[in-house]
PDB file of N, CA, C and O in Angstrom:
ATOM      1  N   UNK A   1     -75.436  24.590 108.003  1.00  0.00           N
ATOM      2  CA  UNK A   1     -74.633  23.764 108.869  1.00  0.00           C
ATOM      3  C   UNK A   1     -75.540  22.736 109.532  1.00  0.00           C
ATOM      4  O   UNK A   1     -76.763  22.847 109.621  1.00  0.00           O
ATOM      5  N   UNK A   2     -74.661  21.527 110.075  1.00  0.00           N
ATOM      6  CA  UNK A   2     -75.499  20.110 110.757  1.00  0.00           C
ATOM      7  C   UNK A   2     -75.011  20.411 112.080  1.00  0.00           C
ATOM      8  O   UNK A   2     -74.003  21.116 112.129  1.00  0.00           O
ATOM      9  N   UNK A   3     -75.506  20.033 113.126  1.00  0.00           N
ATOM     10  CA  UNK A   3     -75.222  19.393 114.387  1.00  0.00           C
ATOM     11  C   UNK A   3     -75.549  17.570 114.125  1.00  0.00           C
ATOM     12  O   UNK A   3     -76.540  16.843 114.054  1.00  0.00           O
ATOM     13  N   UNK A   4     -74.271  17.447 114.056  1.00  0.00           N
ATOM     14  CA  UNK A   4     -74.703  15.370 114.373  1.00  0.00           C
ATOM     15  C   UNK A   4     -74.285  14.655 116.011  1.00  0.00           C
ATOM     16  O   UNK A   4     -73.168  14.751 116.520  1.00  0.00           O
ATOM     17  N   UNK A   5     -75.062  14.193 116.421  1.00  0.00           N
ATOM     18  CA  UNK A   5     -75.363  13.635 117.758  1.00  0.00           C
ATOM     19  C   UNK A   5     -75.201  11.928 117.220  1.00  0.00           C
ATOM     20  O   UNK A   5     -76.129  11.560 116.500  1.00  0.00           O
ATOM     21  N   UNK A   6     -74.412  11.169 117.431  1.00  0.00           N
ATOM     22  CA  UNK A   6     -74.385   9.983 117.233  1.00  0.00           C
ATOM     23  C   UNK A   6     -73.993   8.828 118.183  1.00  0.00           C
ATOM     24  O   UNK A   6     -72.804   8.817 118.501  1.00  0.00           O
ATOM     25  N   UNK A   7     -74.808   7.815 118.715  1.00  0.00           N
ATOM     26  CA  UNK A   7     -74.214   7.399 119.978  1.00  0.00           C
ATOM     27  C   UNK A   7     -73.287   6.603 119.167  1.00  0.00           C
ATOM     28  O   UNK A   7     -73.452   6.367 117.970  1.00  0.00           O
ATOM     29  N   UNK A   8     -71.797   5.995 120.249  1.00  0.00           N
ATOM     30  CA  UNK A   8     -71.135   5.429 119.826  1.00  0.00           C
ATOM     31  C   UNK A   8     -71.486   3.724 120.067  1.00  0.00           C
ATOM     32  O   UNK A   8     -70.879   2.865 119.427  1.00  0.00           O
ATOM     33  N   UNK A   9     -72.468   3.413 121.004  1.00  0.00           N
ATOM     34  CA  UNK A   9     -72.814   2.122 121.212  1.00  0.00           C
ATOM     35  C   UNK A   9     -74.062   1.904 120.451  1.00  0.00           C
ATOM     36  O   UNK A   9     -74.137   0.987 119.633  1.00  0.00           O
ATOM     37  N   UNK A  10     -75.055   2.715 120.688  1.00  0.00           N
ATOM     38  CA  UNK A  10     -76.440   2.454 119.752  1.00  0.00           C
ATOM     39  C   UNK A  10     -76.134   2.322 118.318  1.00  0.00           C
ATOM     40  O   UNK A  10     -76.571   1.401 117.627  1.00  0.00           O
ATOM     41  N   UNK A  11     -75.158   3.533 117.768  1.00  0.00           N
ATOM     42  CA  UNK A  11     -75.265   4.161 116.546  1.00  0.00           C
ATOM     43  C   UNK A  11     -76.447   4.380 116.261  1.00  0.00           C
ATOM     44  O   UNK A  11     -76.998   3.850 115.296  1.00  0.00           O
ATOM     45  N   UNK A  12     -77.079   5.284 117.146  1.00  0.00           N
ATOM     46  CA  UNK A  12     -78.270   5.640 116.851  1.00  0.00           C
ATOM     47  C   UNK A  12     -78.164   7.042 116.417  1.00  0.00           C
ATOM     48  O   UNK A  12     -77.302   7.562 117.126  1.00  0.00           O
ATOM     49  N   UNK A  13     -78.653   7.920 115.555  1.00  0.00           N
ATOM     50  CA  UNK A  13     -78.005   8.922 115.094  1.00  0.00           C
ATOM     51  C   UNK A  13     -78.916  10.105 114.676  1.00  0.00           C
ATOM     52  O   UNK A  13     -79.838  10.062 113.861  1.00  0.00           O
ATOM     53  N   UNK A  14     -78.350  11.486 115.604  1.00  0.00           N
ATOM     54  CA  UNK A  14     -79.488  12.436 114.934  1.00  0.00           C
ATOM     55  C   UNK A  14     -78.783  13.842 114.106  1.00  0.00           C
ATOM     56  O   UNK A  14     -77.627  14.121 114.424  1.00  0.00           O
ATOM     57  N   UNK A  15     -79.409  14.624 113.162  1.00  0.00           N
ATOM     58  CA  UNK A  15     -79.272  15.782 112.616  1.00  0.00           C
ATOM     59  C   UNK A  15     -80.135  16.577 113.151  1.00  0.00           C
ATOM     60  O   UNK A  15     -81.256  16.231 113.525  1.00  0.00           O
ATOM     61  N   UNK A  16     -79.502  18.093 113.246  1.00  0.00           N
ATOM     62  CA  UNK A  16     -80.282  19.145 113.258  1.00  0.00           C
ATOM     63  C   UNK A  16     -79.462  20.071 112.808  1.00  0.00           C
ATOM     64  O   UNK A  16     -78.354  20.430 113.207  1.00  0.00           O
ATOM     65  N   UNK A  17     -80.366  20.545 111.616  1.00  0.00           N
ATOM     66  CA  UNK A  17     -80.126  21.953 110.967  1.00  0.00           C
ATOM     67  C   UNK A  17     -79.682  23.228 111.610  1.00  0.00           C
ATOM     68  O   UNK A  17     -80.569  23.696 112.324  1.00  0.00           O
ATOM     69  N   UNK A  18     -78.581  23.936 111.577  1.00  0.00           N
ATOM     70  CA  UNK A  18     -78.268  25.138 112.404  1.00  0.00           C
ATOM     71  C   UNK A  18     -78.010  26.215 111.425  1.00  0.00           C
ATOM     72  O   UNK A  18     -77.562  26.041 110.291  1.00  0.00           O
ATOM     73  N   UNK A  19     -78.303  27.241 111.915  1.00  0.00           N
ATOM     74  CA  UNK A  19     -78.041  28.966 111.373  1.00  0.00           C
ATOM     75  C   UNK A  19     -76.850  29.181 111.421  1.00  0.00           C
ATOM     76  O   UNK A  19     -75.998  29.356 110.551  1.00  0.00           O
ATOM     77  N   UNK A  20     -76.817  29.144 113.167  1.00  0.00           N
ATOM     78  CA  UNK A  20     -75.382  29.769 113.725  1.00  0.00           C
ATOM     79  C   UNK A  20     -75.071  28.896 114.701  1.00  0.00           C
ATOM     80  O   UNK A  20     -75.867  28.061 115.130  1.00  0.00           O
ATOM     81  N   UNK A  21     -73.430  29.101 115.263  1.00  0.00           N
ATOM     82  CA  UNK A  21     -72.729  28.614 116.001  1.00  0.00           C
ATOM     83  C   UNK A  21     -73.295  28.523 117.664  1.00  0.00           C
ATOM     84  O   UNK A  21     -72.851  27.911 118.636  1.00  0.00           O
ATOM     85  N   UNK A  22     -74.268  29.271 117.519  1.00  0.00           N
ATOM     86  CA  UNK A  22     -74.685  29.577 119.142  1.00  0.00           C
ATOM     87  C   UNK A  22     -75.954  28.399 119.262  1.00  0.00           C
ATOM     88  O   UNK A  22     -76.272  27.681 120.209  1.00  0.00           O
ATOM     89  N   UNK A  23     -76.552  28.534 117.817  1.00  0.00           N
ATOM     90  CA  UNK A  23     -77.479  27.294 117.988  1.00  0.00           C
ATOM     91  C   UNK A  23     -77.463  25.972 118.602  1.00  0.00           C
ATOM     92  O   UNK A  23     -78.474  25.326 118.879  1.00  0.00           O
ATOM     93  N   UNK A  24     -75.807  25.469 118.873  1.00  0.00           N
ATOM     94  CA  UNK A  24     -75.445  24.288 119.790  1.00  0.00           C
ATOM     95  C   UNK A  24     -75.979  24.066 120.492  1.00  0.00           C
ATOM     96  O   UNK A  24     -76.340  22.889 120.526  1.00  0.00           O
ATOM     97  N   UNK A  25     -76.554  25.188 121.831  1.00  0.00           N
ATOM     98  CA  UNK A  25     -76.549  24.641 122.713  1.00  0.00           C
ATOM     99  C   UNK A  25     -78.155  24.146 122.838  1.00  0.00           C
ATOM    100  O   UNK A  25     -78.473  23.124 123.445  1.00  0.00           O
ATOM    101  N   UNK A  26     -79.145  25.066 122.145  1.00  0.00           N
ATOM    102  CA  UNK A  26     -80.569  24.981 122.143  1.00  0.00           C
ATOM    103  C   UNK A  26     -80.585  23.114 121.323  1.00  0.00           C
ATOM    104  O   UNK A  26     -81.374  22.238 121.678  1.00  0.00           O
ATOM    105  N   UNK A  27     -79.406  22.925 120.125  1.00  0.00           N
ATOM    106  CA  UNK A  27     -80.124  21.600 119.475  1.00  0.00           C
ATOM    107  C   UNK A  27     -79.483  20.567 120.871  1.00  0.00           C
ATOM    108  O   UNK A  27     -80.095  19.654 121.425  1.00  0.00           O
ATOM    109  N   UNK A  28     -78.011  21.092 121.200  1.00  0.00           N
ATOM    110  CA  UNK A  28     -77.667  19.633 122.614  1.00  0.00           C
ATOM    111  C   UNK A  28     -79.036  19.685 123.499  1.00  0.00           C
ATOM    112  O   UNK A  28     -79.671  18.631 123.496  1.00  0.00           O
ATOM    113  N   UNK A  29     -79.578  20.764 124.258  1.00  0.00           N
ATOM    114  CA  UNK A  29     -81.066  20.596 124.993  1.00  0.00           C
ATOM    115  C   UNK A  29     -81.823  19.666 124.468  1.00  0.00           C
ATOM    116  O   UNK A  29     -82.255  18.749 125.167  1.00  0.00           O
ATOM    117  N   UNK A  30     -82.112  19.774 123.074  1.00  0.00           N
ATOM    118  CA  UNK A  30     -83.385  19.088 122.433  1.00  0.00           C
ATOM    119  C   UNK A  30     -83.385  17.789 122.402  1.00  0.00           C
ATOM    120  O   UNK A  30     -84.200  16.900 122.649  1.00  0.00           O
ATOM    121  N   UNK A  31     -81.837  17.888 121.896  1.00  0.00           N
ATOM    122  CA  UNK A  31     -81.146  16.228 121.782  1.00  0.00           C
ATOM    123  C   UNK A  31     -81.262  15.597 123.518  1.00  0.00           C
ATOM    124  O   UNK A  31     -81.353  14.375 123.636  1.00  0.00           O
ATOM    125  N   UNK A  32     -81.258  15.907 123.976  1.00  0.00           N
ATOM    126  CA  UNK A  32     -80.977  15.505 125.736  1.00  0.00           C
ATOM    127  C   UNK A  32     -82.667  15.359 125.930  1.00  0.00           C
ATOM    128  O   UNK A  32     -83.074  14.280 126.359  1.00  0.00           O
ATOM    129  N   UNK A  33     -83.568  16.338 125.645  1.00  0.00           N
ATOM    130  CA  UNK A  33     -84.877  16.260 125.726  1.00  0.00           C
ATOM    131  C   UNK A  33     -85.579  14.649 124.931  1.00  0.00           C
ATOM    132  O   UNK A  33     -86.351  13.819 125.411  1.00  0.00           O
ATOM    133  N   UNK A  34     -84.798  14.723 123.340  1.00  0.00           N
ATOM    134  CA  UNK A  34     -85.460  13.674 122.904  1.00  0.00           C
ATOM    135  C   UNK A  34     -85.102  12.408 123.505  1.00  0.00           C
ATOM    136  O   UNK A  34     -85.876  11.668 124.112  1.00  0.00           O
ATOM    137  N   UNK A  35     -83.870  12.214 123.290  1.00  0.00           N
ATOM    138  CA  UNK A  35     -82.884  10.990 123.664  1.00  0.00           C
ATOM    139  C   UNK A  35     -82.444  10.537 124.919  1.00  0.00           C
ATOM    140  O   UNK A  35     -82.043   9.387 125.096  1.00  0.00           O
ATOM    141  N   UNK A  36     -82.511  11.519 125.924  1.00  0.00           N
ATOM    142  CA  UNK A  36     -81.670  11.139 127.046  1.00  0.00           C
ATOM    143  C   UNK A  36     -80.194  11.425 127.320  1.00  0.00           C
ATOM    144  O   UNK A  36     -79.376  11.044 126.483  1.00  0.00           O
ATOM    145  N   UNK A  37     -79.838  11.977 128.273  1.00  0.00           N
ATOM    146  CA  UNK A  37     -78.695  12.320 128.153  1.00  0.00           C
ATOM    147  C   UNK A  37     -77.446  11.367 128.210  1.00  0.00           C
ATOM    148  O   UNK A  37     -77.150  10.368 128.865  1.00  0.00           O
ATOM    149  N   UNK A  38     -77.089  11.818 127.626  1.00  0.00           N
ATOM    150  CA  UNK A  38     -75.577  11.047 126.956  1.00  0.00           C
ATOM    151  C   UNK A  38     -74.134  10.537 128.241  1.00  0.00           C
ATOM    152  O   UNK A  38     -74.076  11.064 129.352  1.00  0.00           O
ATOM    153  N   UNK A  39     -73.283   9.640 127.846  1.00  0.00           N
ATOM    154  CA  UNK A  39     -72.609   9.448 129.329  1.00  0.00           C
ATOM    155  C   UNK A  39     -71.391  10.524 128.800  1.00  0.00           C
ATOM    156  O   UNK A  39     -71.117  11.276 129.736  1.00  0.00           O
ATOM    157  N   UNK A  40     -70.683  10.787 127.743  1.00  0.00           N
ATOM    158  CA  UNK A  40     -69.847  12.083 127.190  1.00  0.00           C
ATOM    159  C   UNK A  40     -70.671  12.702 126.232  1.00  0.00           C
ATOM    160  O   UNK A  40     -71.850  12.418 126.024  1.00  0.00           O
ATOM    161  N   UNK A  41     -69.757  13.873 125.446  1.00  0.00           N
ATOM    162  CA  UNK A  41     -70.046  14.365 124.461  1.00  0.00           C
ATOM    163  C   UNK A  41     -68.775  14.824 124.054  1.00  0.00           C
ATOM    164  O   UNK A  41     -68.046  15.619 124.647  1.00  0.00           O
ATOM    165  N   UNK A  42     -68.563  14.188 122.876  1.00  0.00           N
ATOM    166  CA  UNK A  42     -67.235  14.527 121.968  1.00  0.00           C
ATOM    167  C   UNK A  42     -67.173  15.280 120.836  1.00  0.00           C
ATOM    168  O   UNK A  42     -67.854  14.959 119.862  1.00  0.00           O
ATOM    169  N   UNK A  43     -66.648  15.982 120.819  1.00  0.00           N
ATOM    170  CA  UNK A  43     -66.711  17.243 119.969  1.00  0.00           C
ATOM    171  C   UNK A  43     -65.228  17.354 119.104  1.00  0.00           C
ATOM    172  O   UNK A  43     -64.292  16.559 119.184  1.00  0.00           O
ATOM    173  N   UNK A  44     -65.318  18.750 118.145  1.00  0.00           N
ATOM    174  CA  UNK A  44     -64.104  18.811 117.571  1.00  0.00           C
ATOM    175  C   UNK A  44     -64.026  20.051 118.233  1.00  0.00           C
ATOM    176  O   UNK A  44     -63.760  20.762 117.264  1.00  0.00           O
ATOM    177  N   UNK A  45     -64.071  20.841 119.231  1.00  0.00           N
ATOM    178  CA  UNK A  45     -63.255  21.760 120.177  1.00  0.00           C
ATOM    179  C   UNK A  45     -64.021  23.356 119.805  1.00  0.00           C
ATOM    180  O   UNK A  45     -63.557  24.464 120.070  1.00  0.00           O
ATOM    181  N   UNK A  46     -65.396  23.015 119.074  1.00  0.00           N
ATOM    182  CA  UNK A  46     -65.587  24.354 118.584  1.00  0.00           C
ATOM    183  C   UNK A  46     -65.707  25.206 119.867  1.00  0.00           C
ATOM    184  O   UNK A  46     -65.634  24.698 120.986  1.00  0.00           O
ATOM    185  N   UNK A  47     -65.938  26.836 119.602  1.00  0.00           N
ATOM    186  CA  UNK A  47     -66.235  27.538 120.724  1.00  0.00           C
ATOM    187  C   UNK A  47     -67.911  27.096 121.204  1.00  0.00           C
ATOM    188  O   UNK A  47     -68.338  26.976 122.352  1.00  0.00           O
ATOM    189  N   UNK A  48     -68.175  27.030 120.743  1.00  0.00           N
ATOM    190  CA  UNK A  48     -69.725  26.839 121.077  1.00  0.00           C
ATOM    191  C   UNK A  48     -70.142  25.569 122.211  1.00  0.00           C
ATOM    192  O   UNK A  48     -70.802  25.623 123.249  1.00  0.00           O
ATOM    193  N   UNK A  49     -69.645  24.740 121.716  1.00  0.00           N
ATOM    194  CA  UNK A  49     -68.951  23.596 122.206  1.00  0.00           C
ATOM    195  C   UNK A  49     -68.681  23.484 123.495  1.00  0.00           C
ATOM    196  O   UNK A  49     -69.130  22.671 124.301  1.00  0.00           O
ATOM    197  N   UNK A  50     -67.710  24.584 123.691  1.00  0.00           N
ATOM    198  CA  UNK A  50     -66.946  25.097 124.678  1.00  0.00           C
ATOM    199  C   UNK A  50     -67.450  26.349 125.557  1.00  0.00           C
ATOM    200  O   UNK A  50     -66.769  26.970 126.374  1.00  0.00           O
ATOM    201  N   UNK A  51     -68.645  26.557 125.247  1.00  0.00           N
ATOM    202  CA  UNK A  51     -69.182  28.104 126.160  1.00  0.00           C
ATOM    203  C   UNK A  51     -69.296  27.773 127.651  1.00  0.00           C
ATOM    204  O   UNK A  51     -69.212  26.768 128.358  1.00  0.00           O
ATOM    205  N   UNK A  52     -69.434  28.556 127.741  1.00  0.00           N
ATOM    206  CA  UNK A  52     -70.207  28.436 129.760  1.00  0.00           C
ATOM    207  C   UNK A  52     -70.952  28.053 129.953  1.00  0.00           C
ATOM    208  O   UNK A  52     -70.949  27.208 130.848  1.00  0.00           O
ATOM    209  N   UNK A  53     -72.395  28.438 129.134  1.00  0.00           N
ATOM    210  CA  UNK A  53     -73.822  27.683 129.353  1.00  0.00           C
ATOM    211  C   UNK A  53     -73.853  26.559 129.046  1.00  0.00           C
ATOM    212  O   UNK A  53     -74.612  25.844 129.699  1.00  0.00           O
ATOM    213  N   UNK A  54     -73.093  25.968 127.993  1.00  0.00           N
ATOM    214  CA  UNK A  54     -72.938  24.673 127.314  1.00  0.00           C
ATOM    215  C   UNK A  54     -72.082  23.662 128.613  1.00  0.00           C
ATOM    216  O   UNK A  54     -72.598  22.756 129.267  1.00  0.00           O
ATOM    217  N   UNK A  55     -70.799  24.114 128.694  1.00  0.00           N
ATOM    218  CA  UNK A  55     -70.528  23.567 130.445  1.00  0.00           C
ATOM    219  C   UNK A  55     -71.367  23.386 131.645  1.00  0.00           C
ATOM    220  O   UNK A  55     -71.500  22.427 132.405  1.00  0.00           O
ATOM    221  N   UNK A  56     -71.906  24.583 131.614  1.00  0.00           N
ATOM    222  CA  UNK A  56     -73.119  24.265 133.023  1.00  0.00           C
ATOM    223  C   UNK A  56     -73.696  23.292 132.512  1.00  0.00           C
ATOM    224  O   UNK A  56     -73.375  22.310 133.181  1.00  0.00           O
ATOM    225  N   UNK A  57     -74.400  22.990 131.666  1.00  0.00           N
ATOM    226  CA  UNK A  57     -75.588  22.386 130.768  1.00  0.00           C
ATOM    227  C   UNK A  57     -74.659  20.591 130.907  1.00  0.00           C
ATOM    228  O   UNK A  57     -75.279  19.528 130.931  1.00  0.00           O
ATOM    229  N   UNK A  58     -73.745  20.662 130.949  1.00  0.00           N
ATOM    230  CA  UNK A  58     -72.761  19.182 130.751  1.00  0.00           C
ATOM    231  C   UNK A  58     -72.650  19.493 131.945  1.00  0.00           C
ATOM    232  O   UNK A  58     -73.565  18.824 132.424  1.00  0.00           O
ATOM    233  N   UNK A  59     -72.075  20.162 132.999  1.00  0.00           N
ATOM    234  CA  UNK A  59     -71.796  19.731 134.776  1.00  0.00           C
ATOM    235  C   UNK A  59     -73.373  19.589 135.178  1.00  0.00           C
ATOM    236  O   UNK A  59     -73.631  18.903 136.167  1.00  0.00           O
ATOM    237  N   UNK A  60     -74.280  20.116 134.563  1.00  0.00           N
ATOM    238  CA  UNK A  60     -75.759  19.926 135.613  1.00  0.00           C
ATOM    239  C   UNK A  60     -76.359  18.471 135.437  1.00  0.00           C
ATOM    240  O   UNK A  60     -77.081  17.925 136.271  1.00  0.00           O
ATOM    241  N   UNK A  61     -75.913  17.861 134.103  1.00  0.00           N
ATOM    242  CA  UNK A  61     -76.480  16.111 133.763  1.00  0.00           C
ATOM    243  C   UNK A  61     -74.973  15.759 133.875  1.00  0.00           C
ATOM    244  O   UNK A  61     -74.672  15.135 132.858  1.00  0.00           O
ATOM    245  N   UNK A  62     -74.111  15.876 134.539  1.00  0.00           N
ATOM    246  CA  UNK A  62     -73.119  14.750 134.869  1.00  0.00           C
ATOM    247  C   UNK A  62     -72.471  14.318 133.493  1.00  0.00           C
ATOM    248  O   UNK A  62     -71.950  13.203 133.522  1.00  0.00           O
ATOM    249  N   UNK A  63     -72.407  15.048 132.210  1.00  0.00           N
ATOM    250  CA  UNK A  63     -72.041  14.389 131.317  1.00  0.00           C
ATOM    251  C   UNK A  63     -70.569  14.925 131.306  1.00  0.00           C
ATOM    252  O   UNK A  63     -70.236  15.988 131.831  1.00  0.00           O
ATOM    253  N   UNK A  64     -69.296  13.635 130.312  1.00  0.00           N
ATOM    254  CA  UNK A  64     -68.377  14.389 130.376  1.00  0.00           C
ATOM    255  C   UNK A  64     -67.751  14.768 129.070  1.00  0.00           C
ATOM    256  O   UNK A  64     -68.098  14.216 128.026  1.00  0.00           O
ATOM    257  N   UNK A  65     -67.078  15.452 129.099  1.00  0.00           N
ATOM    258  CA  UNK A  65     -66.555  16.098 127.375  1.00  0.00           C
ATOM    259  C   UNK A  65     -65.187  15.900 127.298  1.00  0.00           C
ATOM    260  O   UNK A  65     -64.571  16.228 126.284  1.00  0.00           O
TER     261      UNK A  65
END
């Protein structure tokens, strides 16, 4: 499986390789580490997506989903 991170104004665009579904939230960190954090994050509604830590992680940088 991919995680794709793509801005919608830059189209600047990243991949990262995943195992599992839980891996989201460690590649969104990395992605936020490399890039900077994002003003949303749009998703297709997975659970992972949608966890608690992944929420804290989006309410603690102000981003919105």
């Amino acid at each position: 499986m991919a995680q794709l991170f793509i801005g919608r104004k830059s189209l600047v665009s990243d991949a990262h390789g995943v195992k599992t579904d839980a891996a989201f939230l460690n590649t969104l960190e990395d992605n936020i580490r490399l890039r900077g954090a994002r003003d949303n994050l749009i998703s297709d509604g997975t659970t992972s997506e949608l966890s608690d830590r992944a929420q804290n992680v989006l309410r603690t940088l102000c981003i919105d989903d």
